[in-house]
C-alpha positions in Angstrom: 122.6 101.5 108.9 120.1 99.1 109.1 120.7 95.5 106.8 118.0 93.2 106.1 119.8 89.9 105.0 116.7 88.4 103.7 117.1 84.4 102.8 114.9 81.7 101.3 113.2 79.6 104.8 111.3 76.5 104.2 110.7 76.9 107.9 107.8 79.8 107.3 104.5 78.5 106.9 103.2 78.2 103.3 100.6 80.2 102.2 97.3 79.2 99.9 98.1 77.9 96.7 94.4 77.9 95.7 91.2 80.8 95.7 92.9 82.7 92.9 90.4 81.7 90.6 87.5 84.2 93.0 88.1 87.4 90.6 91.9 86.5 89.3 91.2 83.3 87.4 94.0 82.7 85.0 96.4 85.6 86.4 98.7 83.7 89.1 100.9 80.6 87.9 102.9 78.3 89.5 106.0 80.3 88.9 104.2 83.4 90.3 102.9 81.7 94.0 106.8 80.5 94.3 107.3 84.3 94.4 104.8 85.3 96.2 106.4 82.8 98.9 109.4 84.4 98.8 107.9 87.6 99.1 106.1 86.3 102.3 109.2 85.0 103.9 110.8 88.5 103.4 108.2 90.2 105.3 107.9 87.6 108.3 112.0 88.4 108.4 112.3 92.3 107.9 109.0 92.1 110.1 110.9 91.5 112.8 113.7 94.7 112.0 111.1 97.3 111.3 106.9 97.1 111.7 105.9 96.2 108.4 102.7 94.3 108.8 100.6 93.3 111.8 99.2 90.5 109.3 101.4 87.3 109.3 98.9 84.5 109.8 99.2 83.0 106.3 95.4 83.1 105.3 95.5 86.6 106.5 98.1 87.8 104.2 97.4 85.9 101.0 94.1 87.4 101.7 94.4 90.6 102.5 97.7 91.9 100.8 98.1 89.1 98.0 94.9 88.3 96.8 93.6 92.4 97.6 97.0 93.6 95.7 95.8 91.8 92.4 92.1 92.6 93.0 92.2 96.2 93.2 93.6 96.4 89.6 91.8 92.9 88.0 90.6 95.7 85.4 93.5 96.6 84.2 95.2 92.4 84.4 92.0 91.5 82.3 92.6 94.2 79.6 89.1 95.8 80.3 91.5 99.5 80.5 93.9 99.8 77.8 97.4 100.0 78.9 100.7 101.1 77.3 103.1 97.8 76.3 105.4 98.3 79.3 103.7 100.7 81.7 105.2 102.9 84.1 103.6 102.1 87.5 103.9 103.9 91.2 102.8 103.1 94.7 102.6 105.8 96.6 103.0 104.7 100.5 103.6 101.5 99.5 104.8 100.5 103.4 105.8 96.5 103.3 105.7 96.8 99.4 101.5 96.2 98.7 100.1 96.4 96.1 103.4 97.0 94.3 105.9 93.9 95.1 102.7 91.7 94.6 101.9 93.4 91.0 105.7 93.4 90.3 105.8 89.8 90.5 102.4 89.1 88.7 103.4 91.7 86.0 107.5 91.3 85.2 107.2 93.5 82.3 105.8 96.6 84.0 108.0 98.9 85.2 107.3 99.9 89.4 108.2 102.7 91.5 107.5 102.3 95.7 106.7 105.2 97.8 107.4 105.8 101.1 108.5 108.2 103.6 109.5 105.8 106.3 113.7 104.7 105.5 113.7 101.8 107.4 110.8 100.9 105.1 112.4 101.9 102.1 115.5 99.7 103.0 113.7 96.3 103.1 111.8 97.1 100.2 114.9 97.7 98.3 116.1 94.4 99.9 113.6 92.9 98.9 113.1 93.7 95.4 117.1 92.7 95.2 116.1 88.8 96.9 113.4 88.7 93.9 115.1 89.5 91.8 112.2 92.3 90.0 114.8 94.2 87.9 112.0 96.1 86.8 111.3 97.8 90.0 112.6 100.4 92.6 112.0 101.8 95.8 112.5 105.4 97.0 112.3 107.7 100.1 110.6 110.6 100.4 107.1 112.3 101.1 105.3 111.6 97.4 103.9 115.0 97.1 107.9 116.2 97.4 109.3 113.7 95.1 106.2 113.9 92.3 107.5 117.5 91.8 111.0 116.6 90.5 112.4 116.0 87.0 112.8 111.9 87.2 109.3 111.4 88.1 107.0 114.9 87.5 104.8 113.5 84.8 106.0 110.3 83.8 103.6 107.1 85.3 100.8 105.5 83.2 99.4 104.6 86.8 99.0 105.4 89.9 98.4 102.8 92.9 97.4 104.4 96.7 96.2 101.6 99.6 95.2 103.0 103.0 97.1 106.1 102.3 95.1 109.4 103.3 91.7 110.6 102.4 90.6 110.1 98.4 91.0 114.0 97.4 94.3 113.7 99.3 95.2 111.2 98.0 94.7 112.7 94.0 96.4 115.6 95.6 99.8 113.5 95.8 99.4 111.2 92.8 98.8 114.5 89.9 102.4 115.4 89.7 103.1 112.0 89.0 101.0 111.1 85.9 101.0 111.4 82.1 98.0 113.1 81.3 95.7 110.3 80.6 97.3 108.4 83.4 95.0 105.6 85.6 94.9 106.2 89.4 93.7 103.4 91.5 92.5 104.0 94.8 92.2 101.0 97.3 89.3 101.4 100.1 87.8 99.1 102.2 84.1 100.7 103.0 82.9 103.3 100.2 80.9 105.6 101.9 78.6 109.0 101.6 81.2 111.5 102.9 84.1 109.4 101.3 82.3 109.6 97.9 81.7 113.4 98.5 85.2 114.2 99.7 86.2 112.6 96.2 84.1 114.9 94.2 86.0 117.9 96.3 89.7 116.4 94.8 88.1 116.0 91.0 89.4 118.6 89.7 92.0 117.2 86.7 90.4 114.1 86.9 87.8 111.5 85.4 85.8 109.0 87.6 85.8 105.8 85.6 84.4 103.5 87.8 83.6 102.2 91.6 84.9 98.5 91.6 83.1 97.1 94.5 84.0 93.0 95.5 84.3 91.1 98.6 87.4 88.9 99.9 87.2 85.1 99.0 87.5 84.3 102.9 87.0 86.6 105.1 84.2 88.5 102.9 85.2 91.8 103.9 83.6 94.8 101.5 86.6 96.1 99.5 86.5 99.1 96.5 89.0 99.8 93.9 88.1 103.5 92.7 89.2 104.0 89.5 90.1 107.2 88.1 92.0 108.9 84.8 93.8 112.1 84.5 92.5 114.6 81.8 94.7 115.3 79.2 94.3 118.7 80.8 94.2 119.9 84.3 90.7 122.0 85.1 
């Protein structure tokens, strides 16, 4: 069985402890970056077990899988969408753990679930939620349109997180079973285009379109889109 024996390394590089403050001010402390650190180090090590990433470069991935992990739900960070106390959260292909490790260390009290169907996968993230120590979080295998159907998780998450998973009425196709009725999805895009926006409206069915969060990265400025959506407290 494959092992990931993830350690601390002060030999990785370090990543950017500033440029939180483009669309995240106030969210990520000290205590948080250390994490986030940590986090990083895991991924250049299981990296080399199992293709997790193709984006190491430091810049790169505090950009595009820190920074973009926080982003995509800054709504919901900021209070601007009401939330239970202690929500129940699950990323659904979650791969090398984005957005969920990220969120689980910027959010301790909420309560994750990762998503994938690849083992190997699922085995670091587990690793790695055990090196961090996020007692609040869990990682499972399986396809999410299998699991969503069973007792633990049918109907149970105040939200629902999918990045670079499948098309967006696909990807509302495998996050329903999932949610409370009144559940949040979040869907993380890069481009939001015409026949993206219209293959949406196809998958609406059970669902509210709340809003079309578009930003651009601090570095890079690369076009990115959280789509935010609610169940209805009744399918139809």
């Amino acid at each position: 069985m494959l092992e990931f024996n993830l350690v601390d390394d002060d030999t990785t590089s370090s990543l950017p402890v500033s440029g939180w403050e483009r669309g995240l001010e106030g969210v990520v402390t000290p205590e948080i970056m250390a994490q986030f650190q940590r986090f990083y180090e895991a991924v250049v090590q299981g990296n080399r077990q199992v293709n997790l990433t193709r984006i190491l470069e430091p810049l790169d991935f505090w950009e595009k899988h820190l920074w973009d992990s926080l982003r995509g739900v800054a709504p919901f960070l900021r209070g601007e969408f009401s939330l239970p106390p202690q929500p129940r959260v699950v990323d659904i292909g979650s791969g090398g753990g984005f957005p969920g490790i990220p969120l689980a260390i910027a959010r301790p009290d909420w309560s994750f679930t990762l998503v994938d169907s690849t083992q190997k996968k699922v085995r670091f993230l587990q690793a790695a939620i055990a090196h961090l120590g996020l007692s609040q979080t869990e990682a499972i295998a399986g396809r999410a349109e299998t699991l969503g159907a069973l007792r633990p998780y049918r109907g149970s998450y105040d939200v629902g997180l999918l990045r670079a998973v499948a098309s967006p009425s696909v990807c509302l196709r495998y996050v329903q079973p999932w949610l409370k009725p009144g559940g949040w999805v979040v869907l993380y895009r890069g481009q939001w285009r015409d026949e993206e926006q219209q293959d949406l409206q196809q998958g609406l069915s059970g669902f509210e379109l709340v809003t079309i969060d578009g930003f651009v990265t601090p570095e890079t400025q690369a076009t990115r889109h959280a789509v935010i959506l609610r169940r209805r407290d009744s399918d139809g």
